[in-house]
C-alpha positions in Angstrom: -59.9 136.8 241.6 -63.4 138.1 241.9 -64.4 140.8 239.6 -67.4 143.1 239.5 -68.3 144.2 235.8 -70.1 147.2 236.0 -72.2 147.8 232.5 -71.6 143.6 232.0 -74.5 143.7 230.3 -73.6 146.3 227.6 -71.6 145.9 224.4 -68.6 145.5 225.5 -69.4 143.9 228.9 -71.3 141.0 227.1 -68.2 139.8 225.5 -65.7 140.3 228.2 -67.6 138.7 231.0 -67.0 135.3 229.4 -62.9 136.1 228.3 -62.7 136.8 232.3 -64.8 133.6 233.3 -62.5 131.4 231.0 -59.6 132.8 232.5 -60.4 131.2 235.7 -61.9 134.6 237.4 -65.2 135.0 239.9 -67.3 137.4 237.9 -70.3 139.3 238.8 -72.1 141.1 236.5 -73.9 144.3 238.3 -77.1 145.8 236.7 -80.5 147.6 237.8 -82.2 144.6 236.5 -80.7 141.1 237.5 -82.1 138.0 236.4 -79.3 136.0 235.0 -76.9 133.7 236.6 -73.6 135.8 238.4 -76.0 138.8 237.5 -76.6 141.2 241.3 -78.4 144.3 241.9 -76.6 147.5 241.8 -77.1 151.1 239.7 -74.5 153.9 239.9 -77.5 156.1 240.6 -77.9 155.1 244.0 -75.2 154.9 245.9 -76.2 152.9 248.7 -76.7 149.7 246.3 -73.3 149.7 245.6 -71.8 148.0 249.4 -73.1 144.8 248.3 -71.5 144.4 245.0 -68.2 146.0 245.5 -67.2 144.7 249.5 -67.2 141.3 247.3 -64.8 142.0 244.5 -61.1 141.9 244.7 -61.3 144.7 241.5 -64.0 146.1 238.9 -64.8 147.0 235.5 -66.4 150.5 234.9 -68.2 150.3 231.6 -71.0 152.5 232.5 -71.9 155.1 230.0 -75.2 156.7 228.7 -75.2 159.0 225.2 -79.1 158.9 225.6 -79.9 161.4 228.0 -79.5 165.0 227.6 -77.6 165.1 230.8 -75.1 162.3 230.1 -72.5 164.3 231.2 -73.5 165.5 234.7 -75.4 161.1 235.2 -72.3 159.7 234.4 -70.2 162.1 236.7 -72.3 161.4 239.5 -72.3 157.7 239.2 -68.6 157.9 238.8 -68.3 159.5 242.0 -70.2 157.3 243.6 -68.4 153.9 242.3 -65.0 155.0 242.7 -66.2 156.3 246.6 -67.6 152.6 247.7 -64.7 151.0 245.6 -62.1 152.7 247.4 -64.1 152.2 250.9 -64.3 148.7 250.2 -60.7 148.1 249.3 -60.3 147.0 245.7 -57.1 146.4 244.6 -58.1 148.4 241.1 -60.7 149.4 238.7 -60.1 149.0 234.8 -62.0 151.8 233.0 -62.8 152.3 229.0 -62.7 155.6 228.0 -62.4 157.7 225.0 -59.2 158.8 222.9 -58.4 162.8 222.3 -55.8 164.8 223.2 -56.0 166.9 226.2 -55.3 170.1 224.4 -57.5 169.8 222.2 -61.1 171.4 222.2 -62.9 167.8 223.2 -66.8 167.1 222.4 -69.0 167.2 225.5 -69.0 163.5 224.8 -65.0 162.9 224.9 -65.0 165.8 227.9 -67.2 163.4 230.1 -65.1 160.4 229.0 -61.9 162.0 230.5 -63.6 163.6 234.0 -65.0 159.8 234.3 -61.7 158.7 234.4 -60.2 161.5 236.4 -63.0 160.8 239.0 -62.0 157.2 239.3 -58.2 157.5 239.0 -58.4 159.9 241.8 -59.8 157.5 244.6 -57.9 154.5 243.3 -55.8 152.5 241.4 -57.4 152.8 237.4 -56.4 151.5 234.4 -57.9 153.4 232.0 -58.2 152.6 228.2 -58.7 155.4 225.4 -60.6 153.4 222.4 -62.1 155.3 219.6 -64.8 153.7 217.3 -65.4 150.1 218.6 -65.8 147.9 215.1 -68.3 145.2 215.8 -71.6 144.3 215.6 -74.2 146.0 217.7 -71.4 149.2 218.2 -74.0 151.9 218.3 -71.3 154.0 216.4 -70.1 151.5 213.5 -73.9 150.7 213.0 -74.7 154.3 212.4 -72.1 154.0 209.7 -73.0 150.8 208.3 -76.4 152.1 207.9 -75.5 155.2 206.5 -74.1 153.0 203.5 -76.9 150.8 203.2 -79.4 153.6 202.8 -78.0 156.6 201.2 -75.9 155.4 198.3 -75.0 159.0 197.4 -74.5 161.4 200.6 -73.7 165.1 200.7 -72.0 164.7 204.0 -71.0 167.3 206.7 -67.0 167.5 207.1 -66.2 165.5 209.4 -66.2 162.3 207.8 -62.7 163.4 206.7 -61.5 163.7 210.3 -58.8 161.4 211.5 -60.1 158.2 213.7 -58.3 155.2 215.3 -60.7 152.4 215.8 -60.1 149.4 217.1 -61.7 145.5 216.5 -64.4 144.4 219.5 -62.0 141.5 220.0 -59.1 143.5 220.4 -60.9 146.0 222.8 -62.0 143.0 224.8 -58.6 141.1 225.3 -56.8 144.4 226.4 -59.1 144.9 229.2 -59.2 141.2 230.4 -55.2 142.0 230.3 -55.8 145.1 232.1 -57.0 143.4 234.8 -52.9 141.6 235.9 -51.5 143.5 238.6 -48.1 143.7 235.9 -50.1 146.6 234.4 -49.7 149.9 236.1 -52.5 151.7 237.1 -52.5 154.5 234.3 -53.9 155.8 231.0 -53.3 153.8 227.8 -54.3 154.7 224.1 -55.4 151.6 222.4 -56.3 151.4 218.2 -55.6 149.5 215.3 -52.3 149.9 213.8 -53.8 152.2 210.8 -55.5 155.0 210.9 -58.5 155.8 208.9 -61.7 158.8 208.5 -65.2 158.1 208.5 -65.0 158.4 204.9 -62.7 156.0 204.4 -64.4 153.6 207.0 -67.9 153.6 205.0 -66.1 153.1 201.7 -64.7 150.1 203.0 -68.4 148.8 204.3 -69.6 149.8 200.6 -66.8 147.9 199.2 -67.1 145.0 201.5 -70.7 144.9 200.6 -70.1 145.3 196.7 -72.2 148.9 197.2 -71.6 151.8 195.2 -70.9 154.6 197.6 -70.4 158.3 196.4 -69.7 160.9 199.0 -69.6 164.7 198.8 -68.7 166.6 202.0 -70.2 169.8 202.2 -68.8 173.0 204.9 -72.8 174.1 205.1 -73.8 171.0 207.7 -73.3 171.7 211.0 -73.0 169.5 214.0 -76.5 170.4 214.9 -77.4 169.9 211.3 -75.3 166.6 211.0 -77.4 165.2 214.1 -80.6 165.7 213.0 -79.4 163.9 209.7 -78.5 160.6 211.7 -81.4 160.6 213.6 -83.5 160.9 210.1 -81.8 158.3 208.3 -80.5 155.5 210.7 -82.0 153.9 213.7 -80.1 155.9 216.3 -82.0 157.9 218.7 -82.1 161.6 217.9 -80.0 162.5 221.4 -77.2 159.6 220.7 -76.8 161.5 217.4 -76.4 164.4 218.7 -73.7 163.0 221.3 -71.8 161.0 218.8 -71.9 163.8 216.3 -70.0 166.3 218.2 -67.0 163.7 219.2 -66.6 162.5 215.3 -65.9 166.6 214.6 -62.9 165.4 217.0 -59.4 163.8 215.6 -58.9 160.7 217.9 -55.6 158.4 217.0 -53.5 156.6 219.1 -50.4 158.6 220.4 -48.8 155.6 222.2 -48.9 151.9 222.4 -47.6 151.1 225.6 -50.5 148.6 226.4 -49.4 146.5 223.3 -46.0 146.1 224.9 -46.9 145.5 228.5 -50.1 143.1 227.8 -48.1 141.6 224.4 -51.0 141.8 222.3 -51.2 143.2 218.9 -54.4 144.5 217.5 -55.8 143.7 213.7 -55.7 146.3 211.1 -59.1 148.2 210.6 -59.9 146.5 207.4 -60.0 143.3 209.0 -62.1 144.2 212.2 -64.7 145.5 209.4 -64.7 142.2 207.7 -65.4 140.4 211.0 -67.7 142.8 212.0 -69.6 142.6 208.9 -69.4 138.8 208.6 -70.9 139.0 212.6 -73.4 141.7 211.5 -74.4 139.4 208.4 -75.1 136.2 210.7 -77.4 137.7 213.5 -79.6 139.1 210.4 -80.1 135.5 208.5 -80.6 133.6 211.8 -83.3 136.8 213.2 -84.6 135.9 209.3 -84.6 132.5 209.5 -86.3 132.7 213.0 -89.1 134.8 211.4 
C-alpha cells in the first residue's frame, strides 16, 4: 500500500515511517521542507499543495499538530479541513489520526478541544481511525521532557494541583505499533482510547524519573498557582517555549485515562506498564546526551 504520513517528520512520524517501510508499505513523508529520500512537498496551510501528495496514496497519517502558536486551535482546524477535503476528493481508502484522550463531557482544555474538532473534521469526510493517547513517554516528547526537566532542576517544587490529576500515558513504541496496526482495513474506521495498563499523576510520573535517576524529589502542591501561573513556571524553568507551556498546562488540569481498550483486542497488541516506558525512555534520553557529549 502507499501511505502519505503527514507530520512524518515529527515525533511520532519519525519512528513510524520506518515500522510502515518494514512492513512492506510505499511511504511518503509530506512536509513544507523536503530534502530527504520519500520526503514531497506539501503544508496543510495551502491547500492546493495537497493534490500531489494525496492522488498518490492509497491512505494517510494525520500527525499534524502545532502547541506553538497562539492560534493553534483555529491553524490546525483549517489545515484539517483542508486534508480531509483533498483526501476524500482523491479517494483514500482511510486516514489514521492521533488525537488526545478526555471525556466528552468533560470541560476539555483548548488544547484537548482542538484535538477532538481535528478529528471530527476528518472523520466527517472519510473513513478515520482515530487514536486518543495521553502523555507520549519517550525521548524528545515535548511533554515527558518538560517533566523530566522539571526533576532535574528543581529538587524541591511547590507545585500547582494538577500534578495530582489522573493521566494514562502510553510508551512511544506502543503509540507507534497501534498506528502502523491502524492502518489494516480489519480495523474499523472509529475512535479508540489507547494507554498503558496503569494509570498514574504527574506526581507520581516525576517521582518515578527522580527515582530512576537516584534524585531526591520533594513535592508540595499548592491551590494558589493557577494555570496561567503554572505556565509561566514551565516556561521559567524548562526549555519549553512560553506558548507550549501555556498549551500543555491547561490540558494536564484535565483527567485523561483510558475508558476502553478495544484497539488492544482488535490489533492484538498489549502495551507496557508506565514504569517501564519511563525506563526506556530514560535509558533513550540518557544515550542521545553521552553520544551529543562525546561528539563535543
Amino acid at each position: 500500500m502507499r501511505v502519505l504520513v503527514a507530520g512524518g517528520t515529527g515525533f511520532i512520524g519519525r519512528r513510524l515511517v520506518p515500522v510502515l517501510r518494514s512492513a512492506g508499505h510505499e511511504v511518503d513523508v509530506m512536509t513544507r521542507h523536503p530534502d530527504g529520500e520519500g520526503e514531497v512537498f506539501g503544508d496543510v496551510g495551502d491547500p492546493a499543495s495537497l493534490a500531489g501528495p494525496l492522488d498518490a496514496a492509497d491512505a494517510a497519517y494525520y500527525l499534524v499538530h502545532s502547541l506553538d502558536r497562539a492560534d493553534f486551535a483555529e491553524y490546525d482546524a483549517a489545515g484539517a479541513t483542508a486534508f480531509a477535503k483533498q483526501a476524500s476528493a482523491s479517494g483514500l481508502r482511510r486516514v489514521v489520526y492521533l488525537g488526545g484522550l478526555g471525556d466528552d463531557g468533560d470541560q476539555l482544555s483548548a488544547h484537548l478541544r482542538s484535538r477532538r474538532e481535528v478529528e471530527e473534521i476528518l472523520s466527517s469526510a472519510m473513513p478515520t481511525v482515530a487514536l486518543r493517547a495521553g502523555i507520549v513517554v519517550g525521548h524528545q516528547s515535548t511533554a515527558w521532557e518538560v517533566l523530566c526537566q522539571l526533576v532535574e532542576r528543581l529538587p524541591v517544587m511547590i507545585t500547582p494541583k494538577w500534578v495530582n490529576t489522573r493521566t494514562q500515558p502510553i510508551a512511544l513504541d506502543d503509540v507507534v505499533a497501534f498506528l502502523a496496526a491502524a492502518l489494516d482495513e480489519s480495523i474499523p474506521p472509529d475512535h479508540y482510547d489507547v494507554g498503558a495498563p496503569d494509570d498514574t499523576s504527574y506526581r507520581e510520573m516525576m517521582l518515578t524519573v527522580a527515582h530512576e535517576q537516584q534524585r531526591r524529589l520533594y513535592i508540595l502542591p499548592v491551590p494558589v498557582l493557577s494555570p496561567s501561573l503554572s505556565s509561566r513556571w514551565l516556561g521559567l524553568v524548562t526549555d519549553v517555549d512560553m506558548e507550549t507551556a501555556r498549551n500543555l498546562v491547561g490540558s494536564m488540569t484535565n483527567t485523561v485515562v483510558v475508558n476502553e481498550r478495544r484497539l488492544e483486542e482488535l490489533a492484538g497488541h498489549r502495551p507496557m506498564p508506565f514504569l517501564d516506558a519511563a525506563r526506556a525512555a530514560l535509558a533513550e534520553r540518557r544515550r542521545r546526551r553521552d553520544g551529543a557529549g562525546n561528539r563535543s
